[in-house]
N, C-alpha and C positions, 0 to 999 in steps of 0.2 A: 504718119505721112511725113515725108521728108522736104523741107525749104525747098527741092526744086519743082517737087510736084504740086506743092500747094500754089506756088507764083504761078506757076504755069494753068491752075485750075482758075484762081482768081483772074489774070489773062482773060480766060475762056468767057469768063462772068461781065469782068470791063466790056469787052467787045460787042457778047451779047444784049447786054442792057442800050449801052448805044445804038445800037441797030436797031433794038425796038423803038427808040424817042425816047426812054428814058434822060436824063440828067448826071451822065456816071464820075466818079473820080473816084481815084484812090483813097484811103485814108491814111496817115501817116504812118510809118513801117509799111505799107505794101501789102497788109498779111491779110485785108479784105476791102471789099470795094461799098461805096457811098451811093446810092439812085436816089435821085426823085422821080418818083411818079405823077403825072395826072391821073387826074378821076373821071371817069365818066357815066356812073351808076347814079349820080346823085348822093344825099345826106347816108352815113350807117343809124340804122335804126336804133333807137335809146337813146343817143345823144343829142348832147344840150346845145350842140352846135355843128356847123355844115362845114367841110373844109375842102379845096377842089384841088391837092396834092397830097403825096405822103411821103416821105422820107423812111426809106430802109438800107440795112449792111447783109453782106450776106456772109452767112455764115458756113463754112465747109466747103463738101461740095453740090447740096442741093438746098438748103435752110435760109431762111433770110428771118434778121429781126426786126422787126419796126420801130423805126425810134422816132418820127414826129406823126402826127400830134400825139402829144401824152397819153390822149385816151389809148392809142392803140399800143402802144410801151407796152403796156399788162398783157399782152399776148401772147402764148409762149412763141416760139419759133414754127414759121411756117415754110412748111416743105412746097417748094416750087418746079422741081423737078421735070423735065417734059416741056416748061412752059416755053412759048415761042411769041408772044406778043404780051404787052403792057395788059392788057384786058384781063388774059388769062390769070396774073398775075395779082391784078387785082380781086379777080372770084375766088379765086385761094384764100387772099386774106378776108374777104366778106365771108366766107363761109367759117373761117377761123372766128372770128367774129360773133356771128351766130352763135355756134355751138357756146362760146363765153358764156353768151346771153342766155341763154336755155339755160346753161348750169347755174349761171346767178340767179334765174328765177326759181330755181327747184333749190337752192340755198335760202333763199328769202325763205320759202314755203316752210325748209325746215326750222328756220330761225322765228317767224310767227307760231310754230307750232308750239312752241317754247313758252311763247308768248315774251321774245326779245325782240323790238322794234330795231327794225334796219329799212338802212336810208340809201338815195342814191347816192355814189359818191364817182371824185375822177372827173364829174362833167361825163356823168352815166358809167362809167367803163367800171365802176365798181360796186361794194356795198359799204356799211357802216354801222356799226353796233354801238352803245356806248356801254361801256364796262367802269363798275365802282373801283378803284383803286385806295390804298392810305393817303394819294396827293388828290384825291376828289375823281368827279368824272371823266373818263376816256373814251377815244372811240377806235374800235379795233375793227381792222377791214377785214370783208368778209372776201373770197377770193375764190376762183369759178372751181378748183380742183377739191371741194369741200375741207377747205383750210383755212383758218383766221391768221391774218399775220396783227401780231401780237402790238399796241400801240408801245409810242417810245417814251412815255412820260411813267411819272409813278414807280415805281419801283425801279424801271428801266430808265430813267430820267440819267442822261450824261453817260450810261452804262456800252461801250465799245465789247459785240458778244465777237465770239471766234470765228463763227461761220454763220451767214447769210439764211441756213434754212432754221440758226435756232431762235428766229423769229415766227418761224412757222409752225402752229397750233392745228394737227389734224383733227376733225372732226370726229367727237363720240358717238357711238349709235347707242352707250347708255345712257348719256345726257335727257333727262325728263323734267329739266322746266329752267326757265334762265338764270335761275338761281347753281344750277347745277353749271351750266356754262362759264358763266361769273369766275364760281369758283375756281371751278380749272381755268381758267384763264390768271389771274390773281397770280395762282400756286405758281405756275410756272413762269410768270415772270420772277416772282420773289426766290422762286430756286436759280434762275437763272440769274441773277443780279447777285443771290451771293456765291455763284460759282465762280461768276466775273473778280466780286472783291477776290475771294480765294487765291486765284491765281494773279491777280496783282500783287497782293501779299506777299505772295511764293517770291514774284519777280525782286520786288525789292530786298528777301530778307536771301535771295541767292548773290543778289548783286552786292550787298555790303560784306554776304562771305567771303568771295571773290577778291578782297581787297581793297589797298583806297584807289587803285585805278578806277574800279566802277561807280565809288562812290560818289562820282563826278556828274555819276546816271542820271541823280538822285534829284538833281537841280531840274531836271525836265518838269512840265507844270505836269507831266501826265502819272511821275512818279514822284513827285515829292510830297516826304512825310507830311501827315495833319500835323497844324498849328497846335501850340499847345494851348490847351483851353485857359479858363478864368476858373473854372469849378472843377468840382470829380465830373469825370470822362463818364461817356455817356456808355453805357453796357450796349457791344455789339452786336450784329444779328446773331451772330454763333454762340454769342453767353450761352448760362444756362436757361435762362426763359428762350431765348430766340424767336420763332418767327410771334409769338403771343404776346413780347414783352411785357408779361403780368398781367395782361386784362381779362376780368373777371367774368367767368363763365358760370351761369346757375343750368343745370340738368334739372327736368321735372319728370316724373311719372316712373311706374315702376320696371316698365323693359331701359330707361337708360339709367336708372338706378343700377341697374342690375350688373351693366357691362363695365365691372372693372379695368377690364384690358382700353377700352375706348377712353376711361377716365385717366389712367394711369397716362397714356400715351400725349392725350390731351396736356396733361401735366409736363410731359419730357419735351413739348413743342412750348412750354412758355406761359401757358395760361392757369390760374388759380380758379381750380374746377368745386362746387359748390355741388352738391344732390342732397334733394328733396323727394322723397318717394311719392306723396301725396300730393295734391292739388291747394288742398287748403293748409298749408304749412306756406307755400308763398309767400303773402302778407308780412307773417313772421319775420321769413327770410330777409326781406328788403327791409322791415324795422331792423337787423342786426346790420347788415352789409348794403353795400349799393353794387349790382352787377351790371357790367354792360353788356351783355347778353345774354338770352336766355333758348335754350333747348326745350320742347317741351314735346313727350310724346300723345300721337294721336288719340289713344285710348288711356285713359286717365281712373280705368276700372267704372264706376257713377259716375263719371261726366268724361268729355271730351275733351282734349287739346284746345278747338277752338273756344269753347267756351271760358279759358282762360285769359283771352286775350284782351280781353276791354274789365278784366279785374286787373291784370296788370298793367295797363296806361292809366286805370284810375286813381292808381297808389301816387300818394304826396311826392312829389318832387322830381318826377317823369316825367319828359316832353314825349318821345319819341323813341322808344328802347326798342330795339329791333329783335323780335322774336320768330325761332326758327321752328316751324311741325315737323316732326319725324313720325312717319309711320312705318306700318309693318310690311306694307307693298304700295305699290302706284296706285293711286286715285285719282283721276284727273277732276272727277266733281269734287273730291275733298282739298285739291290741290286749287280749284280756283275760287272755294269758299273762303280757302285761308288768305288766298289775297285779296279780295273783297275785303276781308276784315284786317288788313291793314299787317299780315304778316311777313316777316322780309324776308323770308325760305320757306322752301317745302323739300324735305329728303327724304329717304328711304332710307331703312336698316336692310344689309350693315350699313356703318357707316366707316367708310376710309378715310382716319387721320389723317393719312401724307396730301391726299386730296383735296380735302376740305380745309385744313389749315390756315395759309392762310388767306381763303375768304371769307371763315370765322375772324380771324385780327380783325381784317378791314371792316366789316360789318359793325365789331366791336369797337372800333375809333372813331365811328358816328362820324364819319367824314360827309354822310350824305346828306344825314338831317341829325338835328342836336337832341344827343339822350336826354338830358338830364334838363331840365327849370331853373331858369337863373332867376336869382332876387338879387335887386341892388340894395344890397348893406356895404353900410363901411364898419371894419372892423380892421384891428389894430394889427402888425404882423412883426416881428421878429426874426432877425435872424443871428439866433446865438454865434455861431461860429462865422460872423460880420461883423464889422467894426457898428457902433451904434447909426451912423449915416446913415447908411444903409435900410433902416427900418422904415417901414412904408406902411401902407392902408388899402383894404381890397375896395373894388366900388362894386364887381359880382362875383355870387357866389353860386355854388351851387353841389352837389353831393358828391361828385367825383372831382370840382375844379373850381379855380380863384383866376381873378384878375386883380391881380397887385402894382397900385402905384409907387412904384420904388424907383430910385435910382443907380440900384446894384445889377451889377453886368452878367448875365449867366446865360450859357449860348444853350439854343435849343439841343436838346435832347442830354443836358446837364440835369441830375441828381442833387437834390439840397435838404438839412433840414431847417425848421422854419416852426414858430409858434405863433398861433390864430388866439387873439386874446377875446374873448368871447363872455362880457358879462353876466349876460341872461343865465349862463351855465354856472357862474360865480368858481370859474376857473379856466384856465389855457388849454391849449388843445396842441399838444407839437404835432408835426404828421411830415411826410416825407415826401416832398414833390418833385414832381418833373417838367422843366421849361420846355412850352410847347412851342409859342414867340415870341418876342420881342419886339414892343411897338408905344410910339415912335421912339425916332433916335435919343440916343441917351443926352441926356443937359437937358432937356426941354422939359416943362412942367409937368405936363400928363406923360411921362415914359413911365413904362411899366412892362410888365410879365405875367402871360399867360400860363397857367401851370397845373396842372393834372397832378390829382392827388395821388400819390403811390399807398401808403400806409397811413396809420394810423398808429399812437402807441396803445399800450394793450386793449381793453374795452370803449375806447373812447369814440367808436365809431357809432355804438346807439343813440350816443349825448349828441354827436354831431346831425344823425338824421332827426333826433328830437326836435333840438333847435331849428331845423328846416323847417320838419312840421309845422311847428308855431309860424313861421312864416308865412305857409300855407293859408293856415287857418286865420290869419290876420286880412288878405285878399279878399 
């Protein structure tokens, strides 16, 4: 459509809005026009609140968008076409309206079917899910065209996407419990977050090719380089671990024994995968290593999946380890036993790597409730390649992590090593940690650092859950 046709159609629009009683003006450039309406239907059904005008632009030559009150914003574009009086005008958009409503109900429906609680949200006009992220809970709206638009925290936190719709999550029809949803939703934030870094990346390292004219670029807050740290640089999402960065996966039973490809794949996203074929090797398992999650499938040959589940919160030095059932097909009664007894997934074979990833991470970073039992011990810490100052004392511990009173400066997601002087054991224990906080600020008396254990040097990780033990058993 050409600048003259469209002024001249917008014209048509001024005119006609005025003539009904509407409120008309231009908006700036000319290129569509402003109404307010009155109402006289009374409240739109759902909402939290009554309002006796509306505010719309119109859009082309027959569409108009609604833009006050908020609630009606989330509406797509309503064709008005024909209309000759304000009224008309309005049962368009009441019936736009409706059909929203109908669809967000039959969205909830799908969403309890799940058994994912969704809220009103908008002041009615919308829905609300909350989704586990690595930065904690979210809540992702649910949206009448069976589509979640993706929340902007957690992975997405500060993250500027390309385009508008890559916030929007269509709906799966294989999605079979909210564990399943979670994950796709996780996944595709954390793919779309490092697609974002990717091409900032790209932008900076084209602009210093480009010469020192662009280097100039570089000064914007939105391109310029990270600071250089105090410690070794923290491994990015792209390393070789990536979206798993190292946490520790236990496989049980003998169909995920079995699936090398699923293991192997497991491994190339980042995570240090463990399998046990048996049920009763468990136990074992957690006496040599501490895992932060574990897999376990539903048929276990003599016993079942679930019945593993309260031998493994019973083992020493477990709050809360969040364990996933895998079965051979859907079971919706096996699927809500397992959450009854306190399991934080239920999946089906196969299982898709690129899918599940990482809402395996997050699950694994216990953001929502704490894996592992702290004991307050103070014990002695070291850090060799630190000046002596620097040596501080833990006040908790526990199998995968320390709180150390130090006044050595190491910014989260910094890499260190460090020696746990550990009587009981009648020797040291070096191990390889990683800064999760810092808190409070440094000079103050209690400053210290939180820190997640990465390794361990050779066997010294059964001496370390020994010594828990005893801790255990001392309660």
């Amino acid at each position: 459509m050409n600048q003259a046709n469209e002024r001249r159609i917008q014209e048509h629009w001024l005119q006609l809005l005025r003539g009904m009683g509407a409120q008309a003006e231009w908006v700036a450039g000319e290129r569509c026009v402003r109404a307010r309406l009155p109402l006289r239907r009374g409240p739109f059904p759902g909402l939290e609140r009554s309002f006796e005008t509306l505010c719309l632009a119109t859009v082309g030559v027959r569409h108009v968008k609604c833009l006050e009150p908020e609630e009606l914003f989330q509406l797509p574009m309503v064709d008005i076409g024909g209309c000759e009086r304000c009224g008309q005008i309005e049962a368009r958009i009441r019936e736009a309206w409706e059909q929203q409503q109908h669809a967000l109900q039959q969205l909830r429906a799908q969403l309890a079917a799940l058994g994912a609680p969704a809220e009103r949200s908008g002041g009615g006009a919308g829905l609300e899910t909350p989704i586990t992220s690595t930065d904690g809970e979210l809540l992702a709206a649910a949206g009448p065209r069976s589509q979640l638009v993706l929340p902007g925290g957690g992975p997405l936190a500060g993250v500027h996407l390309a385009r508008a719709g890559d916030r929007l999550l269509a709906w799966d029809n294989t999605w079979e419990s909210a564990t399943d949803l979670e994950l796709a939703v996780t996944s595709r934030m954390t793919a779309l977050a490092r697609r974002a870094a990717q091409a900032a990346d790209q932008q900076r390292f084209d602009q210093v090719r480009r010469g020192p004219t662009a280097n100039a670029a570089l000064a914007h807050p939105g391109l310029a380089p990270r600071p250089a740290l105090s410690a070794e640089p923290a491994e990015s999402a792209d390393s070789a671990e990536g979206i798993g960065t190292g946490r520790r996966i236990l496989l049980v039973g003998p169909k995920l024994a079995g699936q090398a490809v699923l293991q192997r794949a497991l491994r190339e996203r980042g995570f240090q995968v463990h399998v046990e074929k048996r049920a009763g090797a468990v136990p074992g398992a957690f006496g040599q290593h501490s895992f932060e999650l574990v897999l376990v499938d539903t048929d276990l040959g003599r016993a079942e999946g679930l019945e593993l589940l309260p031998t493994i919160s019973a083992l020493p030095g477990l709050a809360a380890l969040p364990v996933v059932l895998v079965d051979e097909r859907s079971r919706p009664a096996r699927r809500q036993a397992a959450r009854e007894l306190g399991a934080a997934g239920y999946l089906v074979h196969p299982i898709d790597p690129d899918r599940v990833a990482a809402g395996l991470a997050a699950m694994a970073a216990g953001r929502r409730q704490r894996r592992f039992e702290r004991f307050a011990e103070r014990l002695a810490v070291v850090w060799p390649e630190r000046p002596a100052t620097s040596a501080g004392y833990t006040t908790a511990v526990s199998r995968l992590g320390l709180y150390v009173c130090t006044q050595l400066d190491l910014q989260p997601g910094n890499t260190a090593q460090c020696v746990l002087v550990v009587p009981e054991l009648g020797r040291n224990l070096p191990v390889r940690v990683e800064t999760v906080y810092r808190t409070p600020e440094l000079g103050t008396e209690d400053a210290g650092l939180a820190l997640r254990i990465r390794s361990f040097a050779e066997d010294d990780e059964p001496s370390w859950i020994r010594y828990l033990r005893g801790l255990t058993e001392q309660l």
